[in-house]
C-alpha positions in Angstrom: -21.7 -77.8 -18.8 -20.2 -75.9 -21.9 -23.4 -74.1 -22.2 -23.6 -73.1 -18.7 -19.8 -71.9 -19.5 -20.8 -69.8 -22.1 -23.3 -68.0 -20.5 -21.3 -66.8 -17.1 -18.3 -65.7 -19.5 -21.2 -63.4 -21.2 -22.3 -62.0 -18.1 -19.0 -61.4 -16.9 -18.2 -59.7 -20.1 -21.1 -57.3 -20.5 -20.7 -56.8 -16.7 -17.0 -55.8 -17.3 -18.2 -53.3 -20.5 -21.0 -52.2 -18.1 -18.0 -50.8 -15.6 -15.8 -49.7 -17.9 -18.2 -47.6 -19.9 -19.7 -46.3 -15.7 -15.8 -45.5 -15.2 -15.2 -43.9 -18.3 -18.7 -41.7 -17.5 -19.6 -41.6 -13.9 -17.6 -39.5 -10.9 -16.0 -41.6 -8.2 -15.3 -41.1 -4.4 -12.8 -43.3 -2.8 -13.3 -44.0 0.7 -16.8 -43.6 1.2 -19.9 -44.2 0.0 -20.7 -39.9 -0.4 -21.5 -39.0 -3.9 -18.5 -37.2 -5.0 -19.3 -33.6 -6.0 -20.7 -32.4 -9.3 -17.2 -30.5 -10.1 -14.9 -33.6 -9.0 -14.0 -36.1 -11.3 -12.2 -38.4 -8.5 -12.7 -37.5 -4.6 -11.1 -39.3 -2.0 -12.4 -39.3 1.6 -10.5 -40.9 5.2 -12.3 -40.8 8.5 -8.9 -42.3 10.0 -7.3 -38.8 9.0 -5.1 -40.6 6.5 -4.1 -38.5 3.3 -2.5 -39.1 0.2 0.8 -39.7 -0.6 2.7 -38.5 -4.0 5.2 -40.3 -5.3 8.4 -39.3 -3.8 11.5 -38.8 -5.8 14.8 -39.0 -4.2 16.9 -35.7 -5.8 16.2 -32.7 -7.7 18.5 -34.5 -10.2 15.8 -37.7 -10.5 13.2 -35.6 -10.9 14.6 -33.2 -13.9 15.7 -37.0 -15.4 12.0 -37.4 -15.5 10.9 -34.2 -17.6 14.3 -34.4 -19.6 13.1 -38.1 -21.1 9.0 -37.6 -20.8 8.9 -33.0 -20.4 8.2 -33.0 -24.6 5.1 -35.0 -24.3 1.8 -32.6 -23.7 0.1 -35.4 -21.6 2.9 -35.2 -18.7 1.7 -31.5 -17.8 0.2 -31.5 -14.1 2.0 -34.3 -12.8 3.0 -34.0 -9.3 5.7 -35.3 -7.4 7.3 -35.2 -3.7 10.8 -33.5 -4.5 12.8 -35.2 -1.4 15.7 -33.3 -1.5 13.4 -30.1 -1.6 11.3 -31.4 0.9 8.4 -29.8 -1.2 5.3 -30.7 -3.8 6.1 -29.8 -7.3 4.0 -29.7 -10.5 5.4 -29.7 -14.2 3.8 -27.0 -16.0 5.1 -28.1 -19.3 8.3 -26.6 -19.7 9.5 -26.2 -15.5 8.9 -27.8 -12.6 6.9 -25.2 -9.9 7.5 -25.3 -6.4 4.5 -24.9 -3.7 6.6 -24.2 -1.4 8.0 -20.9 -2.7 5.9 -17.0 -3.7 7.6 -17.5 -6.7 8.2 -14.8 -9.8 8.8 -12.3 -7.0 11.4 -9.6 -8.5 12.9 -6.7 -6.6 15.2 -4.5 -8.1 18.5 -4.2 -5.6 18.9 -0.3 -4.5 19.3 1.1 -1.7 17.0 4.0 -2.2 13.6 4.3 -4.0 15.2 7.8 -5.3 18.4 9.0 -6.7 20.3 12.5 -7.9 22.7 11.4 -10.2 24.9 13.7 -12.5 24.0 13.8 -16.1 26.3 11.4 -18.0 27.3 8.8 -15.1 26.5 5.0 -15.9 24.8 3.1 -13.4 23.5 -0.6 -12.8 20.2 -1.7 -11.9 20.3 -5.5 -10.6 17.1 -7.2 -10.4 16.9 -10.1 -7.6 14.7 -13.1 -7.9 13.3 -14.9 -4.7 12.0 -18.1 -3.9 12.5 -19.9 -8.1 15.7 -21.4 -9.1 14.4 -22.5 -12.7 15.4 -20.7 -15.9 13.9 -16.8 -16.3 13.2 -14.3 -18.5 14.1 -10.6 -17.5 12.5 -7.7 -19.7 13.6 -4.2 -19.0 11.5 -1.4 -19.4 11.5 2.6 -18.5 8.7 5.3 -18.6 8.9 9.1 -17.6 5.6 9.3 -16.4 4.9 5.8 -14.7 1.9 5.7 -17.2 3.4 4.6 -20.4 6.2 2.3 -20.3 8.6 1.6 -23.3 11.0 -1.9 -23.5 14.3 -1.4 -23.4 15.7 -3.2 -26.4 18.3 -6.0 -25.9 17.7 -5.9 -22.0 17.4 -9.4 -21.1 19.6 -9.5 -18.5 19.2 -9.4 -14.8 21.2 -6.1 -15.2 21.1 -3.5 -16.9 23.6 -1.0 -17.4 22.6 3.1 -17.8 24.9 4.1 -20.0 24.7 7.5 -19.0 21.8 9.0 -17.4 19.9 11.5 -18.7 18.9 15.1 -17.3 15.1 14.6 -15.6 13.1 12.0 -14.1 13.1 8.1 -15.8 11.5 5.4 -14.0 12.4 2.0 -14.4 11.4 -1.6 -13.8 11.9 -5.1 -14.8 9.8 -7.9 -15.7 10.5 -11.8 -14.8 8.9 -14.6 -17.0 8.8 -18.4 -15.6 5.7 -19.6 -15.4 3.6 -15.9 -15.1 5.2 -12.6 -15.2 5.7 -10.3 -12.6 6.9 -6.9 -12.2 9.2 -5.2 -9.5 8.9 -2.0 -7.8 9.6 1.0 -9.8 13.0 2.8 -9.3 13.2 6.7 -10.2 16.9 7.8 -11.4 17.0 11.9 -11.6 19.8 12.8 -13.5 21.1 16.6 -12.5 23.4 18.9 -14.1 26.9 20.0 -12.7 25.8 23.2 -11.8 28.0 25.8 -14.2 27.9 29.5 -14.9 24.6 30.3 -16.8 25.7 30.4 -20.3 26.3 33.9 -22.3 23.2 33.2 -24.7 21.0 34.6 -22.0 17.8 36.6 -22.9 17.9 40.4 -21.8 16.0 40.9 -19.9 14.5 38.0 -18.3 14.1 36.2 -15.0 17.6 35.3 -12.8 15.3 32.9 -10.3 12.6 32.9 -8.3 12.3 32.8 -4.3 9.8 31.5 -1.1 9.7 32.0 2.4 10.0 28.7 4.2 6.2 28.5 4.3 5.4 29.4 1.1 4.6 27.3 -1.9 2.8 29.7 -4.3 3.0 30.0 -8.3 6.1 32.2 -9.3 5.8 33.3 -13.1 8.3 33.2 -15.2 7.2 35.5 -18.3 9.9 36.6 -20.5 9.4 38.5 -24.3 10.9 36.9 -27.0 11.8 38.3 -30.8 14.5 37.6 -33.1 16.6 34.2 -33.3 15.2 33.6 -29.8 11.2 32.5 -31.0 10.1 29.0 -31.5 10.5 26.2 -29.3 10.8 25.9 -26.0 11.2 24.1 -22.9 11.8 24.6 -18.9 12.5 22.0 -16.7 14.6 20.7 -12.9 17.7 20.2 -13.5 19.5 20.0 -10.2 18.3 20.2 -6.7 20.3 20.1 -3.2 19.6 17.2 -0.9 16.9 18.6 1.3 14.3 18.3 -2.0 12.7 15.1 -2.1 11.3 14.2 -5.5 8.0 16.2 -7.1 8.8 19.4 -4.4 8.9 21.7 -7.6 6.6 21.5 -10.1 6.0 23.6 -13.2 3.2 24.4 -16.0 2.6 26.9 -18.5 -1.0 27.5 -17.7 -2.3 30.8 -17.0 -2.7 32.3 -13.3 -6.3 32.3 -12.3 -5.4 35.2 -10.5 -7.6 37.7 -12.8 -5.7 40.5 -10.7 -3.0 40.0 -13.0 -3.2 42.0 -16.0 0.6 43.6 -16.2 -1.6 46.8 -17.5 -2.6 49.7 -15.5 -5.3 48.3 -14.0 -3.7 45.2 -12.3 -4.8 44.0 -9.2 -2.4 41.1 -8.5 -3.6 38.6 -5.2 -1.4 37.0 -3.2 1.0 34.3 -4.8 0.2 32.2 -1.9 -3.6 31.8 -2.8 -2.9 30.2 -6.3 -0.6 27.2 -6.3 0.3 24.8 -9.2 -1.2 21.6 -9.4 0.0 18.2 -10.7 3.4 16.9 -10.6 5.0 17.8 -14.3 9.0 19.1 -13.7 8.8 20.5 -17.1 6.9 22.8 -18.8 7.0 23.8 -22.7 5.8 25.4 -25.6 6.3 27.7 -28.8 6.6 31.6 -28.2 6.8 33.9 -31.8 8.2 36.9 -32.1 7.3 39.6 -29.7 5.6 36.8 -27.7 6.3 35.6 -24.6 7.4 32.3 -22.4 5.3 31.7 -19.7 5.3 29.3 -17.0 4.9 29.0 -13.4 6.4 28.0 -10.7 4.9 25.9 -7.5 6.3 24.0 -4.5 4.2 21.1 -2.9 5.7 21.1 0.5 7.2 24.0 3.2 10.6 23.7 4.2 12.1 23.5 7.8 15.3 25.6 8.3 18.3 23.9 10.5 21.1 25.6 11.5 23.4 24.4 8.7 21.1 24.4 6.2 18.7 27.7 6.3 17.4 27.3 2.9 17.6 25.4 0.0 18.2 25.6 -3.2 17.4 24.3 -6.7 17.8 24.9 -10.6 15.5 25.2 -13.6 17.2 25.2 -17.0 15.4 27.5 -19.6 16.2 25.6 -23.1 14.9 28.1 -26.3 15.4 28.3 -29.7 14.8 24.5 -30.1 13.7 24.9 -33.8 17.7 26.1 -34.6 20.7 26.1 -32.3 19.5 25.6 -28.8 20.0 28.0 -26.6 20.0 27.9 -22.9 20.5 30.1 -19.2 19.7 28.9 -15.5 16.9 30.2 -12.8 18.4 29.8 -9.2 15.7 28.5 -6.8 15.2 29.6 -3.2 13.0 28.4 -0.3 14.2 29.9 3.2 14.0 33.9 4.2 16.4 32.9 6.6 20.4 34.8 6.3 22.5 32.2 4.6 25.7 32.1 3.2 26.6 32.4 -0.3 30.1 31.6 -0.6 30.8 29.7 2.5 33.7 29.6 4.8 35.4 26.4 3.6 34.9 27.5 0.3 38.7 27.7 -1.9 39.7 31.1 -2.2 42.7 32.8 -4.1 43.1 36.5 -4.9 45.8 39.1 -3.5 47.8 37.8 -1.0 45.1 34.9 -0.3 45.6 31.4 -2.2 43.4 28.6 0.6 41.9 25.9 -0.7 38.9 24.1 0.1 38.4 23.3 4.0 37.8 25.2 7.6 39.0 28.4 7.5 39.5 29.3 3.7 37.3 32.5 3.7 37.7 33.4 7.6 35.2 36.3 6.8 31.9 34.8 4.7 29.1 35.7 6.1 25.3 35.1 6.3 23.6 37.8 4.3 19.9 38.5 4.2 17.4 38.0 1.2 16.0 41.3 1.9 17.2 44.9 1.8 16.8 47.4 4.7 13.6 49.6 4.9 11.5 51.2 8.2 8.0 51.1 9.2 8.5 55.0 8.2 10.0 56.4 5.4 11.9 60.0 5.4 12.0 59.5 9.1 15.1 58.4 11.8 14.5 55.1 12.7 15.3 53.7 16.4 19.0 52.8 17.5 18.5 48.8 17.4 16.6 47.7 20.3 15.3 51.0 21.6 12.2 50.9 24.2 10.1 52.0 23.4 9.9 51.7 20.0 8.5 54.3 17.7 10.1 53.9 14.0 12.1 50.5 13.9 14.1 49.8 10.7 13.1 45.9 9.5 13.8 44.1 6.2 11.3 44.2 2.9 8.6 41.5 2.8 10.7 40.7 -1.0 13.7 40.2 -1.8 12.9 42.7 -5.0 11.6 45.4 -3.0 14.2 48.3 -2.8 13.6 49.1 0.9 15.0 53.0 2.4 18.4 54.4 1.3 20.9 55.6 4.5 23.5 57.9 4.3 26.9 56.5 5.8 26.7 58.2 8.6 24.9 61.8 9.2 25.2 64.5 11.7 21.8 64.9 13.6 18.9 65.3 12.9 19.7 62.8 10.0 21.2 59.9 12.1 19.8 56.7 10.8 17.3 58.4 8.1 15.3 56.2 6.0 14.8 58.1 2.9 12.5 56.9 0.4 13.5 55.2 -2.7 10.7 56.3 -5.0 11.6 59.8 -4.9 14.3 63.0 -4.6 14.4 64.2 -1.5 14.8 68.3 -0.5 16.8 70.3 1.9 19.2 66.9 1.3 22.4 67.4 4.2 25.8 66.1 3.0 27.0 66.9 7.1 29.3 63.4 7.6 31.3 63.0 11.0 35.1 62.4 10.2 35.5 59.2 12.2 35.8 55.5 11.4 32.9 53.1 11.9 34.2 51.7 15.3 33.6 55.1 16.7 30.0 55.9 14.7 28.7 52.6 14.8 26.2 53.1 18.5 24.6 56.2 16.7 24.4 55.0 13.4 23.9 51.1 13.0 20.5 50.8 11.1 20.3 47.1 10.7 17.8 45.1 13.4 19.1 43.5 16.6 21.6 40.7 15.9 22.5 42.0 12.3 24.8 44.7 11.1 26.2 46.0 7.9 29.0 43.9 6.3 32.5 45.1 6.2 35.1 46.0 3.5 38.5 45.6 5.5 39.4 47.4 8.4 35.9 49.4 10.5 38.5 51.1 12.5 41.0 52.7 9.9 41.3 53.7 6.2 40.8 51.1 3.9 42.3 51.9 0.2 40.1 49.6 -1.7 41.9 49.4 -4.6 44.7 47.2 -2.7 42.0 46.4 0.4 42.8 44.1 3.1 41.4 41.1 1.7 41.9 39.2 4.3 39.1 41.1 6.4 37.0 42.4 3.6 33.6 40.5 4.3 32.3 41.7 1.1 35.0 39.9 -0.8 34.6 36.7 1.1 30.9 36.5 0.7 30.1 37.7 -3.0 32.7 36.3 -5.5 33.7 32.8 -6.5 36.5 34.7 -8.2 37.2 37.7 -6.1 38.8 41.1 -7.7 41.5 42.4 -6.4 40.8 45.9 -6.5 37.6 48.5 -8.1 37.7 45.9 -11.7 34.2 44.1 -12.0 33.9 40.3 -12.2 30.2 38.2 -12.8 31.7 35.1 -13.2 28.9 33.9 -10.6 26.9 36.6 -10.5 23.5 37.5 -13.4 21.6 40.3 -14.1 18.0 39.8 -14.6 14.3 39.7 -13.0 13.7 38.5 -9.7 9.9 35.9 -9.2 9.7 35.8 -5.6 5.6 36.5 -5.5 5.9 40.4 -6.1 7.8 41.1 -8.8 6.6 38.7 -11.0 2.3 39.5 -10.6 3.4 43.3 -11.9 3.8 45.4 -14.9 7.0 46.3 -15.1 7.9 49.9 -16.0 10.5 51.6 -18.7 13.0 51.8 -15.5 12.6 47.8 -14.6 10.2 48.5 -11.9 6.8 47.5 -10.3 4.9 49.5 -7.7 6.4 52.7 -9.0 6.1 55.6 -6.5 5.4 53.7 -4.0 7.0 52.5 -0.9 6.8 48.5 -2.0 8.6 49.5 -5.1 10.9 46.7 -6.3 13.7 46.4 -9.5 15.3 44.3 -11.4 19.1 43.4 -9.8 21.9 40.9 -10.0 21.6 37.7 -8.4 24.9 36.2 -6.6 25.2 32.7 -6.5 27.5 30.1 -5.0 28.8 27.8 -8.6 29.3 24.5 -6.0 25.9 24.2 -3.9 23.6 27.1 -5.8 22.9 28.9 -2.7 21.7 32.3 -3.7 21.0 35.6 -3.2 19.5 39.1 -5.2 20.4 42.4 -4.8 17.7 45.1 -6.2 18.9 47.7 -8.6 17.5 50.6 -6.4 19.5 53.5 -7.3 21.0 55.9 -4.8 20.3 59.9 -3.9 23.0 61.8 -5.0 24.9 63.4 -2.1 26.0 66.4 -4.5 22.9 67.0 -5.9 20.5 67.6 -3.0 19.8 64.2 -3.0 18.5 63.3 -6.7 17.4 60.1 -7.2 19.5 58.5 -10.2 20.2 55.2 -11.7 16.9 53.5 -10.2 16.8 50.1 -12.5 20.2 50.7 -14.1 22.5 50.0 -10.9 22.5 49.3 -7.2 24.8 50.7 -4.5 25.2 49.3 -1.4 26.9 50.5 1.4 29.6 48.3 3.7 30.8 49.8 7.2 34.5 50.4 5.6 35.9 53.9 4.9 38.3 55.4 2.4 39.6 57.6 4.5 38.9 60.1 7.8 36.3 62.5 7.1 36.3 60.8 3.3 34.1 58.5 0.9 33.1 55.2 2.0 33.3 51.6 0.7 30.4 49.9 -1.1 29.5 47.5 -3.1 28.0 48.4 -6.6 26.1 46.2 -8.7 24.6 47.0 -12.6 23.7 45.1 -15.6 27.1 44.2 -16.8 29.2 44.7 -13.1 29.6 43.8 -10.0 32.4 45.5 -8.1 34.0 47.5 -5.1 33.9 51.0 -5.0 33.5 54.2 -2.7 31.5 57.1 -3.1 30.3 60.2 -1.3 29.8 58.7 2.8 26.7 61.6 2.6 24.8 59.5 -0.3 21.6 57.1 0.0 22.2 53.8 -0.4 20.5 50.9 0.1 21.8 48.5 3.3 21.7 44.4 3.0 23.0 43.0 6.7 24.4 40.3 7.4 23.9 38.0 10.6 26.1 38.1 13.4 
């Protein structure tokens, strides 16, 4: 009997050793006889579509009690539990429990837009918002000014962060959260923009005032300006302020060459159109290093056209030319435009306070602004009448330039016939000049002599129907005052305080040589100067005004001053049978005056 004991407790034992060692080595399927599968360890299988059931642990509370006294030990990581309070499956990972129930490390960074103009020097918050983990995180901050290289933001741990003070250009920014991977949230762009100020005195002379476009243009405009003295070395152009109807990347810059081989700014040029080279890429800045007697060169592009509204018939942008960067910096502003439709300059509800005007901001402060056009007055043929506005049939219609640079036809005043409406050219002196002038005001001449195209006319310095003294002028009609000047003179004295003298790229200008008397296209009828550009200081709506000259009405109509000044006339008179009102512009004025009603000058209309 003992011996028949001792042999069944053997076999049990080596039986029991046998299973332990198969369980310890083999793969085992519960529930059915199938051979588990050769990447399973343990597979269980219900034909009575039964499942599995977790343990289930009351309260979020319980279940952290479990990690707080067991979380340390290595061995407890994948162990899953039924949260009951959660009503979900969660696994520790070895330092938090994860939640199936949940697309967790999903950050998103809390503004309202993907895109935002701020002013230089504001502070801002970014606020990064977590969904779908309520465990401990990690926030890492990080910007880039590319979207290719990103930098960490040192200290930025937070789920804010605070922008001290934004920058001028472009900075991108995102943020990282860490639980159990780490994800990144979109990417935010903050442009910081520069109150728009007068362009400051340390501006190179010569050199470009801005650059222009039709509203379906995009084209390269060059900026090339010469450089010498304590104005070489470093450089840099970039955006610095656009108006609201720019979305992000419309203006881009490089300092490539044209490809246009047309352009040679020698005798021989050949310059294409600006509209069949464009910039490519997406830089906002351009840079280099110029020596003396060099030049700065960049261009210019746009990457989309722009659709005029009725408030808004262009917009308008800045680039800030920063030089000297090797010594004191130095910089001066280029005033962007993209619309050939008339706009306003100053507008009416801008504040207003010279003479016996003092309104501030609001409807009605300058009664008398007025749309002007880009482009100066010119006819399909020169030293020829051109039609009263909206003759039939038409045989010599006056129209406006194809550039804002181009100097167009002078007109007399007024003229006797056969000169009524003349368009004399402005490349050259013109014989047998008449200095016959009717004695009336502009109310009476106006059906004979109005040169401007249907729905335009020239604008006003006071009264049209009486003499207008324009040393104490009636301000409160003079459209010239309204529309021009931030700061409006009083009488002839010159004031610039928004106003610069300078080149003008708007696809012409810019492709040419330019000449001893700041021309291009000399001697001929496309013939365009350098001028001043008016802009307003509060929205950077602008507009240029050719240095063209004028023929002399004393001197058998000389041509004089072509590049040094530009006169242009308004539909005011000094007196009966007297000089007339104009405006005059030159490299260091801009100012009222009168002159000789028998002289050329050029015409800029405004819109009715």
């Amino acid at each position: 009997m003992m011996k028949k004991r001792i042999i069944f407790l053997t076999i049990v034992t080596v039986a029991l050793l046998f299973c332990s060692v198969a369980f310890l080595n083999a793969q085992v399927t519960v529930g059915s006889g199938k051979a588990p599968e050769s990447f399973s360890v343990l597979e269980m299988v219900s034909n009575q579509q039964n499942g599995m059931r977790l343990p289930q642990i009351a309260t979020t509370a319980a279940r952290d009690a479990i990690s707080t006294a067991y979380g340390s030990n290595p061995e407890m990581m994948g162990l899953q539990i039924f949260n009951m309070e959660t009503k979900c499956v969660e696994t520790w990972n070895g330092f938090a429990w994860i939640s199936s129930c949940f697309d967790i490390c999903k950050a998103s960074v809390s503004l309202s837009a993907p895109y935002y103009n701020v002013t230089t020097g504001t502070s801002i918050d970014l606020t990064a918002k977590v969904i779908g983990v309520s465990i401990p995180i990690t926030y890492l901050w990080e910007r880039s000014f590319d979207q290719t290289k990103w930098f960490v933001i040192s200290g930025q741990t937070g789920a804010t962060y605070n922008i001290p003070a934004v920058s001028t250009g472009t900075t991108y920014y995102r943020v990282s959260v860490t639980d159990c991977l780490t994800t990144y949230s979109n990417t935010v762009a903050i442009k910081g923009i520069e109150p728009i100020t007068p362009p400051a005195d340390t501006r190179i002379f010569p050199s470009y005032v801005g650059a222009f476009w039709r509203a379906d243009e995009t084209g390269e405009r060059i900026i090339r300006i010469k450089v010498s003295g304590s104005n070489i070395g470093k450089w840099a152009a970039y955006v610095s302020w656009t108006d609201p109807r720019w979305n992000d990347g419309d203006i881009v810059l490089d300092n490539a060459l044209s490809a246009d081989n047309g352009i040679t700014y020698a005798a021989n040029e050949n310059p294409g159109d600006a509209e069949s080279f464009g910039v490519s890429g997406t830089s906002q800045t351009a840079n280099g290093t110029v020596s003396d007697g060099g030049y700065i060169y960049f261009r210019i592009g746009l990457r989309s056209a722009y659709t005029p509204t009725e408030p808004y018939p262009a917009r308008y942008a800045i680039i800030t030319l920063a030089y000297n960067l090797n010594g004191t910096p130095k910089y001066q502003k280029l005033y962007l435009r993209q619309g050939e439709e008339a706009d306003y300059i100053m507008r009416p509800t801008d504040a207003i306070s010279v003479g016996s005007i003092n309104n501030p901001d609001g409807d009605g402060a300058r009664p008398h602004a007025m749309r002007l056009s880009p482009f100066n007055l010119t006819a399909d043929e020169l030293n020829a009448a051109v039609d009263v506005p909206g003759s039939v049939p038409e045989v010599n219609t006056s129209k406006f330039t194809k550039y804002p640079s181009q100097a167009g036809a002078f007109f007399q005043w007024a003229a006797n016939a056969p000169y009524i409406r003349y368009a004399y050219a402005p490349y050259s002196n013109f014989t047998s000049w008449s200095n016959s002038v009717p004695s009336d005001m502009w109310d009476v001449l106006k059906s004979n002599n109005e040169s401007c195209p249907p729905g335009y006319r020239r604008f006003t310095d006071g009264s049209t129907s009486a003499p207008e003294d324009n040393t104490t002028p009636n301000l409160t009609l003079s459209e010239i005052t309204q529309s021009f000047w931030s700061n409006p003179p009083i009488d002839r004295s010159s004031n610039t305080d928004n106003s610069v003298w300078g080149y003008y790229a708007d696809g012409f200008f810019d492709r040419r040589q330019i000449t001893a008397s700041n021309a291009v296209s000399a001697g001929y009828k496309d013939i365009a100067y350098i001028g001043r550009l008016f802009f307003n200081p509060a929205t950077a709506a602008s507009v240029f005004l050719p240095a063209a000259g004028r023929c002399n009405y004393n001197s058998d109509g000389l041509l004089l001053f072509e590049g040094m000044s530009g006169s242009y006339w308004t539909s005011t008179r000094y007196n009966y049978g007297g000089p007339a009102n104009n405006l005059s512009i030159g490299n260091n004025n801009a100012n009222r005056a009168c002159y000789g009603a028998g002289s050329g000058f050029s015409v800029r209309c405004v819109k009715e």
